[in-house]
N, CA, C and O of each residue as an XYZ file, in Angstrom:
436
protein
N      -9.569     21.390     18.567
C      -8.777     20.322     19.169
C      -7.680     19.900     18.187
O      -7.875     19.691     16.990
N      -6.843     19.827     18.641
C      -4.828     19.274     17.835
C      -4.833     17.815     18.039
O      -5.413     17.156     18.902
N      -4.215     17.515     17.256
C      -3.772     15.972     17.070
C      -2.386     16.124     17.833
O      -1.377     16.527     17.255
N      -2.415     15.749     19.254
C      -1.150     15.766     19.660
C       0.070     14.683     18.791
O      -0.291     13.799     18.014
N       1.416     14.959     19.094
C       2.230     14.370     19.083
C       2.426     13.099     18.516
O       2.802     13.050     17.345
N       2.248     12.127     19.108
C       2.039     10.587     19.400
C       1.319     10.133     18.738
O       1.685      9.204     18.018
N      -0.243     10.683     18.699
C      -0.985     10.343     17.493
C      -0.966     10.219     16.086
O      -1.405      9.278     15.425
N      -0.132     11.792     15.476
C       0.390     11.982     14.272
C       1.222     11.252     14.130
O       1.200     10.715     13.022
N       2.173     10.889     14.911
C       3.277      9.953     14.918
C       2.804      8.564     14.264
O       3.261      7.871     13.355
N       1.824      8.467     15.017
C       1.146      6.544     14.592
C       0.761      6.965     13.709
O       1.202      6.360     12.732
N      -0.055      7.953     13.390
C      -0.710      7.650     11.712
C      -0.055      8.210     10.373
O      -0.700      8.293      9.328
N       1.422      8.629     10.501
C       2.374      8.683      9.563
C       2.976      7.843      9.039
O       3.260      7.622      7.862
N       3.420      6.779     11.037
C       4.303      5.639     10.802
C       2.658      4.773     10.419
O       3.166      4.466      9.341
N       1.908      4.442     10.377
C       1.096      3.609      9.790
C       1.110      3.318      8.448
O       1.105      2.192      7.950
N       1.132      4.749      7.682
C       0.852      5.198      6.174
C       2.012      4.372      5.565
O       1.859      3.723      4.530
N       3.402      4.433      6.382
C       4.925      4.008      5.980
C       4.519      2.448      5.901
O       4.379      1.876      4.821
N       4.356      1.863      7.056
C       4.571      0.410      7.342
C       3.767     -0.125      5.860
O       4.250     -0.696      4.883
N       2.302      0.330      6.147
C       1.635     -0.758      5.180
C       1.896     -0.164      4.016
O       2.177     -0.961      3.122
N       1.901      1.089      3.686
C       2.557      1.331      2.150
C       3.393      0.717      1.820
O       3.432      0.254      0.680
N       4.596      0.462      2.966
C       5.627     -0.631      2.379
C       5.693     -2.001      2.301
O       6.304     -2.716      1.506
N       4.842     -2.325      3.415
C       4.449     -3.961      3.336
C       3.724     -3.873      1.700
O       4.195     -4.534      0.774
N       2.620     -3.033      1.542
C       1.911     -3.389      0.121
C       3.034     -3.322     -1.217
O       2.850     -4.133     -2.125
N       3.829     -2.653     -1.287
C       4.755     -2.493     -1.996
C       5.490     -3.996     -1.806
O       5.085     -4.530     -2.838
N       6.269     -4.957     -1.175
C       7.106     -5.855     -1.029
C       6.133     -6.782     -1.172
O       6.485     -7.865     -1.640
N       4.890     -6.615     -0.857
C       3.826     -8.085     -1.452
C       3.798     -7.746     -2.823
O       3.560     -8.692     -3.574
N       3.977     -6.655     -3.336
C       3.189     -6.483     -4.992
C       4.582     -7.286     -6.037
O       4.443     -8.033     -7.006
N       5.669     -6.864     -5.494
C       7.038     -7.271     -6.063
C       7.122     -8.505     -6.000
O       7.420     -9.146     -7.007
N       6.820     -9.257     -4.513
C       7.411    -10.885     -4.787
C       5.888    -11.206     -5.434
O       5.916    -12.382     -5.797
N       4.786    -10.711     -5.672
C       3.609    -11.622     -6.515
C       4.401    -11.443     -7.704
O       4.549    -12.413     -8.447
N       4.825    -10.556     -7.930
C       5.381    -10.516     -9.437
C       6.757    -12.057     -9.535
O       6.743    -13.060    -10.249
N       7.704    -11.626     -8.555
C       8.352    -12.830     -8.982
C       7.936    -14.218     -8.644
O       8.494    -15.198     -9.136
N       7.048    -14.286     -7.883
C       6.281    -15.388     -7.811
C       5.917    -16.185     -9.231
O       6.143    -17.344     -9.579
N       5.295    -15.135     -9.864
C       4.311    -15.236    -11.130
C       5.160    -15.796    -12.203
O       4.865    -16.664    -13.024
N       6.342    -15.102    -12.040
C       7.973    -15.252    -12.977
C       8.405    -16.643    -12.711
O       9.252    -17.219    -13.394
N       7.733    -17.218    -11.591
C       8.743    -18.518    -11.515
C       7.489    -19.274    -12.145
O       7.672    -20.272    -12.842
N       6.099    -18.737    -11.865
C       4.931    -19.750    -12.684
C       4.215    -20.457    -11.568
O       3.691    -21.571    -11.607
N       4.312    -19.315    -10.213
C       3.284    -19.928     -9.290
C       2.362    -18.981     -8.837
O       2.185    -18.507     -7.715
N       1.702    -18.753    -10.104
C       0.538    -17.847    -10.330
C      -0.895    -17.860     -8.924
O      -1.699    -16.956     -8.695
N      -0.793    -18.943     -8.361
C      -1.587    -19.389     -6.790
C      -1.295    -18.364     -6.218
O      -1.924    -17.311     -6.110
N       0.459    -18.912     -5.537
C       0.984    -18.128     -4.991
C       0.630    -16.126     -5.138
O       0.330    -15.427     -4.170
N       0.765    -15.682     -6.401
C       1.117    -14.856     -6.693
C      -0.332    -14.026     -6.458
O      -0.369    -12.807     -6.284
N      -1.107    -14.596     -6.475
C      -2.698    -14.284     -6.658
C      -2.623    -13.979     -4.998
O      -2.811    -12.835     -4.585
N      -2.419    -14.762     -4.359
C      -2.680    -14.594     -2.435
C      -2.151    -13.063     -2.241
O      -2.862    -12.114     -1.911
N      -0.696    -13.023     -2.527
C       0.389    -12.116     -2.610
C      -0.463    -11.166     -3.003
O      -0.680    -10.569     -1.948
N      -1.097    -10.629     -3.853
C      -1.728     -9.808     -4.479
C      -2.992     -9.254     -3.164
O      -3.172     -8.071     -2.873
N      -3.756    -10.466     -2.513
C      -4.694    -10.057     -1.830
C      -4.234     -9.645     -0.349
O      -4.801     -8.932      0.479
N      -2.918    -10.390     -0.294
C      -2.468     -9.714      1.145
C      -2.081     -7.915      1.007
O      -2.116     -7.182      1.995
N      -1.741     -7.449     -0.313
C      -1.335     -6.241     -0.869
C      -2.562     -5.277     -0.747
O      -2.652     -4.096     -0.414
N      -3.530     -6.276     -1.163
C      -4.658     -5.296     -0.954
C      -4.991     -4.681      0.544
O      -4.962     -3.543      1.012
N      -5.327     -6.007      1.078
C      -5.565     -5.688      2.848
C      -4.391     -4.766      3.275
O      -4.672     -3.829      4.022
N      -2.986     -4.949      2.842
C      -2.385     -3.948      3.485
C      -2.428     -2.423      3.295
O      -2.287     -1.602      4.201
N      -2.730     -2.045      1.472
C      -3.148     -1.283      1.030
C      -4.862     -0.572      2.091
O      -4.952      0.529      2.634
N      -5.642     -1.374      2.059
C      -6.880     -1.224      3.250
C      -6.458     -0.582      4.073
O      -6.854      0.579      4.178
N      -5.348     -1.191      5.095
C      -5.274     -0.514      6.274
C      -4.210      1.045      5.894
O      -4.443      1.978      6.662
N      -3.183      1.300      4.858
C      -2.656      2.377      4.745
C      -4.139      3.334      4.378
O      -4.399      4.425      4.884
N      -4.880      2.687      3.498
C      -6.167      3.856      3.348
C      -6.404      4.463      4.890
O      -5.924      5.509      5.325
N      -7.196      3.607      5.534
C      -8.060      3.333      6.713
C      -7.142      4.779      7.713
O      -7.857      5.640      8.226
N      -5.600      4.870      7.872
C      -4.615      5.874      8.379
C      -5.096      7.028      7.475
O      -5.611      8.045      7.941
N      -4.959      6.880      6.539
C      -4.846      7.962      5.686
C      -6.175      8.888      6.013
O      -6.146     10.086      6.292
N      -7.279      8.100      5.918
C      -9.082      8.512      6.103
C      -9.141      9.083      7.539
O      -9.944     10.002      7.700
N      -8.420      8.684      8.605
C      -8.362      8.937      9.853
C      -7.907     10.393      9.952
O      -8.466     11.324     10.531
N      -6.702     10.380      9.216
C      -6.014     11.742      9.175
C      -6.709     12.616      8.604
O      -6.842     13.698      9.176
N      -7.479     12.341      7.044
C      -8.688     13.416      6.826
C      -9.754     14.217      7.708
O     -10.091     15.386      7.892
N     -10.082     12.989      8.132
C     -11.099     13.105      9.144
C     -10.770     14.010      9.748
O     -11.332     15.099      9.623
N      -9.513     13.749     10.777
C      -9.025     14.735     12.153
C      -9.371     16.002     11.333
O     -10.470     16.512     11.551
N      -8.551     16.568     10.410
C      -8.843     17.511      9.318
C      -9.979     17.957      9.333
O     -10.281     18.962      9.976
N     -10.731     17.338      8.685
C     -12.053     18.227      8.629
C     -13.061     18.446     10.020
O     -13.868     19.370     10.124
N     -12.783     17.198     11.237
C     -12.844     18.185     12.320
C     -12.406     19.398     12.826
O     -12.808     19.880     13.884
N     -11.494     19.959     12.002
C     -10.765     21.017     12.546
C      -9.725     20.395     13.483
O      -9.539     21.123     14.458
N      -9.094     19.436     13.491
C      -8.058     19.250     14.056
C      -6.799     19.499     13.375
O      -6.705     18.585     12.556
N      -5.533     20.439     13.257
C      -4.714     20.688     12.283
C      -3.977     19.874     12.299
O      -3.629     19.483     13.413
N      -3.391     19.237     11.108
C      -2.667     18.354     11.137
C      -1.516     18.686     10.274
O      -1.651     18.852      9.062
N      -0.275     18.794     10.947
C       0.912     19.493     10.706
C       1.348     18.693      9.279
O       1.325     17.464      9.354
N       1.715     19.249      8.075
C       2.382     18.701      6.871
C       3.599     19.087      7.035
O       4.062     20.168      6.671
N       4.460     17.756      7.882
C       5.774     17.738      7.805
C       6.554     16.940      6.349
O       5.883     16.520      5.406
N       8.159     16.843      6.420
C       8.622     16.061      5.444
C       7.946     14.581      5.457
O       7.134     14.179      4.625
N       8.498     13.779      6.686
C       7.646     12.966      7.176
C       6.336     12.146      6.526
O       6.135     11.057      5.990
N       5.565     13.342      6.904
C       4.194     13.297      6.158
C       3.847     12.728      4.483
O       3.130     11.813      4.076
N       4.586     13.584      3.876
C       5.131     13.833      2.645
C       6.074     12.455      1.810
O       6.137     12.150      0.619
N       6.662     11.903      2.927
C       7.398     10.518      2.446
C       6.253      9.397      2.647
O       5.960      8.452      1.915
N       5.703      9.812      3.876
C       4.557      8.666      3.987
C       3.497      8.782      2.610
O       3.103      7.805      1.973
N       3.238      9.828      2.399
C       1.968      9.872      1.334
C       2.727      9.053     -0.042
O       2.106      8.157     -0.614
N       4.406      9.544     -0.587
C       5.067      9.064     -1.293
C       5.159      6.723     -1.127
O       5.057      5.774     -1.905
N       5.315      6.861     -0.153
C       4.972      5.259     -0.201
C       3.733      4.685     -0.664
O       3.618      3.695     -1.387
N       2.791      5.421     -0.165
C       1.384      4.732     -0.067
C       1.226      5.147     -1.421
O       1.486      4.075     -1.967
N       0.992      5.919     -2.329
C       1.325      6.299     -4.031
C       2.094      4.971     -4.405
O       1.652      3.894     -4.807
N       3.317      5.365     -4.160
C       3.887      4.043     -4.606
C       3.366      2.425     -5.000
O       3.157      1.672     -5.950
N       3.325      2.535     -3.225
C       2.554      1.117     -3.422
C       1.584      0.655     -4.310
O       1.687     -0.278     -5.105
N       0.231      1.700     -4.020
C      -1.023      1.451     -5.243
C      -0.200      1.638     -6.338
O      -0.414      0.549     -6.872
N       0.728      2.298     -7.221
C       0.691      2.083     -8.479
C       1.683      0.890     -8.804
O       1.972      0.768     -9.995
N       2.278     -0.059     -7.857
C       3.239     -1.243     -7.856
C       2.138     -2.029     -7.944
O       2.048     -2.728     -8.953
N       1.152     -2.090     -7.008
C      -0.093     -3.247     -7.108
C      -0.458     -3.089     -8.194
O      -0.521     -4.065     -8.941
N      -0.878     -1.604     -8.714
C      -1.478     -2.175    -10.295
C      -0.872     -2.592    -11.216
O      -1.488     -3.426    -11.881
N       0.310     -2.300    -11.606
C       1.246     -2.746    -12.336
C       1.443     -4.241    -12.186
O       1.271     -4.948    -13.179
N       1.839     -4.861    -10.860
C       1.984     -6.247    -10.400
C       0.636     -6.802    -11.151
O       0.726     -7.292    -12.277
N      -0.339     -6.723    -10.619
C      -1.560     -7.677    -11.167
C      -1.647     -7.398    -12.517
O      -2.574     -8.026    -13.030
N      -0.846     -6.473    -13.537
C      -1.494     -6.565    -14.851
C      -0.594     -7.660    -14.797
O      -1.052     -8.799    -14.877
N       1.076     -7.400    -14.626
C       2.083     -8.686    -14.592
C       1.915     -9.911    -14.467
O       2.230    -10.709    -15.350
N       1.325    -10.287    -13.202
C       0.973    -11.566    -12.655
C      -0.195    -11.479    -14.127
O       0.431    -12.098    -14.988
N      -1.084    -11.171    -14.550
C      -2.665    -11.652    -15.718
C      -1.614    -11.904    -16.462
O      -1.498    -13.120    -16.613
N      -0.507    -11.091    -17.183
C       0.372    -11.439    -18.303
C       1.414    -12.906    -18.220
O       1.859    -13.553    -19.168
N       1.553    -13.077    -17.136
C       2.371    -14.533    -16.900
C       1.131    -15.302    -16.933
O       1.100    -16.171    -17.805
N       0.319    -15.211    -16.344
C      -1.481    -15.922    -16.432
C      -0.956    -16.533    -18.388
O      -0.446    -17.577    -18.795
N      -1.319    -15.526    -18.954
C      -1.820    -15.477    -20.310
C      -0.588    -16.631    -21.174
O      -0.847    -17.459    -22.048
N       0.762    -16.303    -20.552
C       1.310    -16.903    -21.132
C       1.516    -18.032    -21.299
O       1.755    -18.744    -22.274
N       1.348    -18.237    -19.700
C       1.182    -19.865    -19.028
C       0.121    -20.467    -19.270
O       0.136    -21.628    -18.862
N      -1.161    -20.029    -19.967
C      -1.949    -20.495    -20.579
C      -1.882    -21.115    -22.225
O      -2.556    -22.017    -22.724
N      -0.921    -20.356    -22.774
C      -0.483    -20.801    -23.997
C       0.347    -21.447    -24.163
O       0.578    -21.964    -25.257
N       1.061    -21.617    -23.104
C       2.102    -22.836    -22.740
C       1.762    -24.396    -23.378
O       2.512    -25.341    -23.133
């Protein structure tokens, strides 16, 4: 059985959306953190995660089809989506060491 059309479609554009939503939460926690509203910046961080969640959750789906034997075409597409969702996780980790380092400073304040 093939992953028609439409389907691949949603779970490419899925991988995009929340890779990029997680990416634009990880950036403003950071400038959040920069202005010293480390609260703020902490939420920012957990909405990154959940969005990060659901780019997994696409991603696991698409395995899956996979190892049913469903082929799942590796277009460019594909390839930009996987490039976001990379992205993103290594912006989140970077962001939260950022946001602990404004933490640290604003503690010695």
């Amino acid at each position: 059985m093939e992953i028609n059309q439409d389907q691949y479609d949603e779970m490419v554009m899925n991988l995009v959306v929340e890779g990029g939503n997680a990416r634009s939460l990880a950036m403003e926690a950071i400038q959040e953190a920069k202005k010293g509203n480390l609260d703020k910046a902490d939420e920012l961080l957990k909405e990154c995660d959940a969005a990060l969640v659901e780019a997994h959750n696409a991603q696991t789906d698409m395995i899956q089809a996979e190892i049913r034997g469903e082929h799942i075409p590796v277009m460019l597409l594909m390839v930009h989506a996987q490039d976001h969702l990379m992205d993103a996780m290594v912006v989140k980790d970077l962001a939260a060491e950022i946001v602990d380092l404004y933490r640290k400073l604003a503690e010695k304040a």
